[in-house]
KEDREN-959827 format. One line per 2 residues: number of its first residue (from 0); their letters; for each residue x, y, z of C-alpha. Coordinates in nm, 2 decimals, padded with zeros to 4 digits. Layout:
N
NUM	A	X,Y,Z  ...
This chain:
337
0	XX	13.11,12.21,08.59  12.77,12.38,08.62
2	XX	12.66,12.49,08.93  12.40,12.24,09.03
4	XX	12.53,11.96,08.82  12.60,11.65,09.02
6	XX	13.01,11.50,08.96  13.09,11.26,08.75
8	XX	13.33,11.01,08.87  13.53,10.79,08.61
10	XX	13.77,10.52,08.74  14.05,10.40,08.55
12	XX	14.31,10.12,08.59  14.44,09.81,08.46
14	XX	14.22,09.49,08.53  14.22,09.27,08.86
16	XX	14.35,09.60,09.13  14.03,09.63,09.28
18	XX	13.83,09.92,09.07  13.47,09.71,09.12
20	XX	13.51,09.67,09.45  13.59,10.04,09.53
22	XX	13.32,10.17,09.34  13.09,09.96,09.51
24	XX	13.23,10.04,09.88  13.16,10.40,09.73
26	XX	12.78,10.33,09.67  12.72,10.18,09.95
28	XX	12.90,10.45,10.24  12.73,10.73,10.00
30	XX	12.38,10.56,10.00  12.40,10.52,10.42
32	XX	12.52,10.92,10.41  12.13,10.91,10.21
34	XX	12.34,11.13,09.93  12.15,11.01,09.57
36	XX	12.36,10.81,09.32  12.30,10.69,08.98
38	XX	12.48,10.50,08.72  12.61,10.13,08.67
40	XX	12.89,09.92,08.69  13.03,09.73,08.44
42	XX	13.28,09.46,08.62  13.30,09.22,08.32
44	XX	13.39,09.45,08.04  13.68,09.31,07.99
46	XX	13.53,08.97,07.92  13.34,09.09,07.61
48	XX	13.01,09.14,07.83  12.89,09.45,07.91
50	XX	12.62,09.58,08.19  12.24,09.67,08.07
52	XX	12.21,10.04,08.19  11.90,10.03,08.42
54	XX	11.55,10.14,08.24  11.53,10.50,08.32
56	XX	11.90,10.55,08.28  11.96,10.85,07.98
58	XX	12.19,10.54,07.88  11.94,10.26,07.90
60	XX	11.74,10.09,07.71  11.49,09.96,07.92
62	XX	11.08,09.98,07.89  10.97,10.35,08.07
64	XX	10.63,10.40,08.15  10.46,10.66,07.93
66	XX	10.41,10.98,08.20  10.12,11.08,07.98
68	XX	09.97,10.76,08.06  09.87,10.72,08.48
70	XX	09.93,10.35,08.64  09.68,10.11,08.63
72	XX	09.53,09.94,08.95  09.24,09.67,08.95
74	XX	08.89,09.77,08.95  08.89,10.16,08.95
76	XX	09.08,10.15,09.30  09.34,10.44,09.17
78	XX	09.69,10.33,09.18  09.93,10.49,09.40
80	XX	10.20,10.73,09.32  10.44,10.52,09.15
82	XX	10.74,10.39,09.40  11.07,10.66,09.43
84	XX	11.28,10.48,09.28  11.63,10.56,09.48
86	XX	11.97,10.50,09.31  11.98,10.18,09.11
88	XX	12.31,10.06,09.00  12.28,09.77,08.74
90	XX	12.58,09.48,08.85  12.73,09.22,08.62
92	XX	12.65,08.82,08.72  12.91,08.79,08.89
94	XX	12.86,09.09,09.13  12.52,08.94,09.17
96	XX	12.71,08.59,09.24  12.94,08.74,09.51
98	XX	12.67,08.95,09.70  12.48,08.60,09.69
100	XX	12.78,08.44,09.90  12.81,08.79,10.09
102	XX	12.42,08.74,10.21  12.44,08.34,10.28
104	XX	12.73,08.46,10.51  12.52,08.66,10.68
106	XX	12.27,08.40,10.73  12.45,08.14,10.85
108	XX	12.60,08.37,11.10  12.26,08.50,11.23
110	XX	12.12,08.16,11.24  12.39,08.02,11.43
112	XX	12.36,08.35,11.67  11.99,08.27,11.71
114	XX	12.00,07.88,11.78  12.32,07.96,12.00
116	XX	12.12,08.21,12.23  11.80,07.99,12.21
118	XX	11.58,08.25,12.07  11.44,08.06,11.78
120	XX	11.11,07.90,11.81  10.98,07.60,11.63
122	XX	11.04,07.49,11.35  11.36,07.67,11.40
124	XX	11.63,07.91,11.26  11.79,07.78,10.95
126	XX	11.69,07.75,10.64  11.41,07.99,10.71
128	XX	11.27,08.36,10.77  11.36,08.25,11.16
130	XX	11.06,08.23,11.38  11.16,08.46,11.73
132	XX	11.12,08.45,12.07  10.90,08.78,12.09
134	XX	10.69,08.80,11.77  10.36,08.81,11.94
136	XX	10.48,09.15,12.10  10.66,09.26,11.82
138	XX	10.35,09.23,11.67  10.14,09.41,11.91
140	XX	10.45,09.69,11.90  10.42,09.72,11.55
142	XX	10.00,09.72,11.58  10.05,10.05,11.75
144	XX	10.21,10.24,11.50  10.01,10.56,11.30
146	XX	10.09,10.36,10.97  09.92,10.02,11.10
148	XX	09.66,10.22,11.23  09.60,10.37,10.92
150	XX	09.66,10.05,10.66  09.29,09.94,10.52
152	XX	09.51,09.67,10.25  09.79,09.47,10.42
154	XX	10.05,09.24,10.23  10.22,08.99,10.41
156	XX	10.48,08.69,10.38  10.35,08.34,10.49
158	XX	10.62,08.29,10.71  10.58,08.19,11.06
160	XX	10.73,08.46,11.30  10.49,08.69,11.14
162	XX	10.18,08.51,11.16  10.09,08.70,11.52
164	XX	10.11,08.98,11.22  09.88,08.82,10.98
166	XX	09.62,08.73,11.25  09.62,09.06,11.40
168	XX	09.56,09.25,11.06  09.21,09.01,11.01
170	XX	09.11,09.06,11.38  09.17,09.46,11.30
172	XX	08.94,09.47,11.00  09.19,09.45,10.73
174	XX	09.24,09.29,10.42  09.52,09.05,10.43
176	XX	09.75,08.92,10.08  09.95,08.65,10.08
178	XX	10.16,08.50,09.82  10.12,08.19,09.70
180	XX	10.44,07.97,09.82  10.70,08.02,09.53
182	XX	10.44,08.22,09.34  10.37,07.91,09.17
184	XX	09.98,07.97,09.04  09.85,08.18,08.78
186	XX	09.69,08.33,09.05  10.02,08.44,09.28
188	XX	09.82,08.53,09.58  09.59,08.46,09.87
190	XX	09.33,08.71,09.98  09.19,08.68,10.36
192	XX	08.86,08.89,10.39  08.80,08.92,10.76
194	XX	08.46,09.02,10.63  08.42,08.67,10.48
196	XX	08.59,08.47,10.74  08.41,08.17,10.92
198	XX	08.72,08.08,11.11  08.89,08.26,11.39
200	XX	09.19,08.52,11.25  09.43,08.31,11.35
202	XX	09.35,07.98,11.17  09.26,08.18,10.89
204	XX	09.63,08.35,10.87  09.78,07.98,10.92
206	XX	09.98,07.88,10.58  09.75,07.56,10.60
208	XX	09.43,07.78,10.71  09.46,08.02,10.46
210	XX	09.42,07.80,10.13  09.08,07.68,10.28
212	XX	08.95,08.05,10.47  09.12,08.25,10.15
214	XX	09.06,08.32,09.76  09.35,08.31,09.54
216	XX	09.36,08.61,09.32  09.61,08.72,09.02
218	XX	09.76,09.05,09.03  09.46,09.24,08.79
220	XX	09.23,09.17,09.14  09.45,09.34,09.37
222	XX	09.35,09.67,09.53  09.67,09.90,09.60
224	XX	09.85,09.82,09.93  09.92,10.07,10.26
226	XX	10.14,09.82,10.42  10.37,09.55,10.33
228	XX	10.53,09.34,10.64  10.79,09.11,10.51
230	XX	11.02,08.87,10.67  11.33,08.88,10.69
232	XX	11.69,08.70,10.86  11.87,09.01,10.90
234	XX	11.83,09.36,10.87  12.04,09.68,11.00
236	XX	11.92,10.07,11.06  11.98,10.17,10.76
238	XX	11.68,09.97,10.64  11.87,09.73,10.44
240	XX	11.73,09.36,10.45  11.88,08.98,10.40
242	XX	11.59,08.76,10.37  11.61,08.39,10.34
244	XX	11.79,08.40,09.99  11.44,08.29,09.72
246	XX	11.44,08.59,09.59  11.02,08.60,09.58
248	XX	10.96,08.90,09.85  11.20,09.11,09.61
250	XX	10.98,08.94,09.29  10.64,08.99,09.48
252	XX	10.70,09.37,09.56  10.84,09.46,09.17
254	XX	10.53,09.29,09.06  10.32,09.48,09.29
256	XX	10.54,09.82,09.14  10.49,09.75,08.81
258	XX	10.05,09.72,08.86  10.10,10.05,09.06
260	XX	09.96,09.86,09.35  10.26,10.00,09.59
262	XX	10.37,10.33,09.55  10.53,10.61,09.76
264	XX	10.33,10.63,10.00  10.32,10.26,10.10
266	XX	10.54,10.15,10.45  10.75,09.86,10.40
268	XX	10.84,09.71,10.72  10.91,09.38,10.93
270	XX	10.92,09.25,11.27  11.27,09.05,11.40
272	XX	11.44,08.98,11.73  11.68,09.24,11.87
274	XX	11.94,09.02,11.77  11.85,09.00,11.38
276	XX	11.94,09.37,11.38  12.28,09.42,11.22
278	XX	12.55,09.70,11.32  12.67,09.69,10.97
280	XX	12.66,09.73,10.62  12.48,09.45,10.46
282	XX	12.46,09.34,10.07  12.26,09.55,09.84
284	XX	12.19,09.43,09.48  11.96,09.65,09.28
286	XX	11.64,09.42,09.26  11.67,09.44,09.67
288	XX	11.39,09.68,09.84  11.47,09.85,10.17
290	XX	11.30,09.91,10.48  11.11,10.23,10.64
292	XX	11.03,10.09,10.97  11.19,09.76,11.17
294	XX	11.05,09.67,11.47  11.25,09.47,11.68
296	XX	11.13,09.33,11.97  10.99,09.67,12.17
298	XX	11.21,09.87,12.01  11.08,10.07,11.64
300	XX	11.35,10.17,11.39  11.24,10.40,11.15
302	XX	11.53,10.41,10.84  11.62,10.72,10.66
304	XX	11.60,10.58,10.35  11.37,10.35,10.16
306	XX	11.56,10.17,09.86  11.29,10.05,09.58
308	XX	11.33,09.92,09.23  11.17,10.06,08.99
310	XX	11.00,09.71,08.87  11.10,09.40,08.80
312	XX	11.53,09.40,08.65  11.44,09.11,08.42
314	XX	11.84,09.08,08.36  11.87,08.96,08.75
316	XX	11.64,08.65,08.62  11.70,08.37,08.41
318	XX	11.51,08.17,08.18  11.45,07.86,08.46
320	XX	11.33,08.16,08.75  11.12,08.34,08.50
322	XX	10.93,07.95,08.36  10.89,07.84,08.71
324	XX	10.67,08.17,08.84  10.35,08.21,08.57
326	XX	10.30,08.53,08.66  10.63,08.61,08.50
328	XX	10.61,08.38,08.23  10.30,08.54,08.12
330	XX	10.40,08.90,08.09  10.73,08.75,07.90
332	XX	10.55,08.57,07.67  10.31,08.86,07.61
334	XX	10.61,09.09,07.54  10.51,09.28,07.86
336	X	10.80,09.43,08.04
């Protein structure tokens, strides 16, 4: 082997002792050691199926942008530098289907630990992105960070533990986004001007408030976005997140990716109680983003790693998700990637 050259590993073995599971134990202690690692797994050979080699991948055959050709962002705004895209393994259905169950575990477990130590605030833990005892000063926490601070474009859930977040952004001169619930319009998301407001911040950055104070706006009217706050159920310090198991944050950000509207340089983060914060590993599937800063309760968790997609895995989506979100529909049916 070349010096330089990264190893190869190939695992062998008859079907059903385990080889899946090993390798994917193997990604995930390697990616918390922060050591980069490509390639795929393909669990369900043996069924006649074989795993799509990620777009990118010297094996793949997915759409690459052309690098002569810079990302496009609405208006003229330049686009950012297109999103690192970390070590993307591509995992048969039923991988997908068992870190599914992995990550409902999870949640059930933190909601339960939430409702059990009466730290969830109306309307309650479960089911949800958990409203906290403590948002409105993880909010002011995360308010004092450089990267708020320096965020002119803010993208936000609609959830309720971070509306502090939300109304704090408009009071602090900045625009707000917010997706449309499901991302079921043509036009996927809300923009709050606090420059156009007639409401107080607060009512304005209300799910309610915002459809009457806001504009909805397709993805071409975007500008490109400094900060993205999501919510979340559980998270650990590694950066990976468990949200509440819809799938749209994951949709929203590869949609943002793929208009080079976030990029490199733009902070992912979220605010969560104390206890939401995991001492674990936590599932990973490759359409998952991760985290650069947490901020839990007082306390600010910046992760070593940021894990990003490169785009949207249209293989992780089938034909019923695709129909029910336009925005999707649209660039299928256009023959955009």
């Amino acid at each position: 082997m070349d010096e330089g050259t990264p190893p190869r590993l190939l695992l062998e073995g008859r079907p059903g002792i385990g080889k899946s599971t090993l390798a994917r134990r193997l990604l995930a202690l390697l990616q918390q050691a922060d050591v980069p690692v490509g390639g795929f797994i393909t669990a369900e050979l043996r069924t006649n199926r074989c795993a799509q080699a990620p777009a990118g991948h010297p094996g793949g055959s997915g759409h690459q942008r052309d690098p002569r050709r810079p990302p496009r962002a609405a208006h003229g705004v330049p686009a950012r530098r297109p999103a690192r895209a970390g070590p993307v393994s591509v995992v048969s259905t039923p991988s997908l289907e068992e870190a599914a169950r992995a990550k409902q575990a999870v949640r059930e477990r933190v909601w339960a630990l939430l409702e059990r130590e009466r730290v969830a605030r109306f309307p309650g833990a479960k089911g949800r992105i958990p409203n906290f005892a403590g948002a409105p000063a993880a909010t002011a926490r995360l308010a004092s960070l450089p990267a708020w601070r320096a965020a002119r474009v803010l993208k936000a859930n609609p959830d309720a533990p971070q509306l502090p977040v939300r109304a704090r952004a408009l009071g602090d001169g900045k625009l707000v986004y917010m997706a449309v619930p499901r991302l079921a319009d043509e036009r996927p998301f809300i923009l709050l001007d606090p420059a156009r407001l007639d409401v107080p911040p607060r009512r304005a950055a209300s799910i309610a408030g915002s459809t009457r104070a806001g504009r909805r706006v397709g993805v071409a009217e975007l500008q490109p976005v400094d900060l993205v706050v999501c919510g979340s159920v559980a998270v650990n310090h590694q950066g990976a997140r468990v949200g509440k198991g819809g799938g749209f944050s994951d949709l929203e950000f590869a949609l943002l990716v793929e208009a080079g509207l976030i990029g490199e340089d733009t902070v992912l983060t979220t605010t969560v109680h104390p206890l939401q914060v995991l001492d674990e590993a936590l599932p990973e599937t490759p359409h998952d983003f991760g985290l650069d800063v947490i901020v839990a309760g007082e306390e600010v968790i910046t992760c070593r790693r940021s894990r990003r997609p490169p785009g949207i895995l249209w293989e992780h989506l089938d034909a019923a998700k695709i129909a029910a979100i336009p925005a999707l529909a649209e660039r299928r049916g256009t023959g955009r990637p």
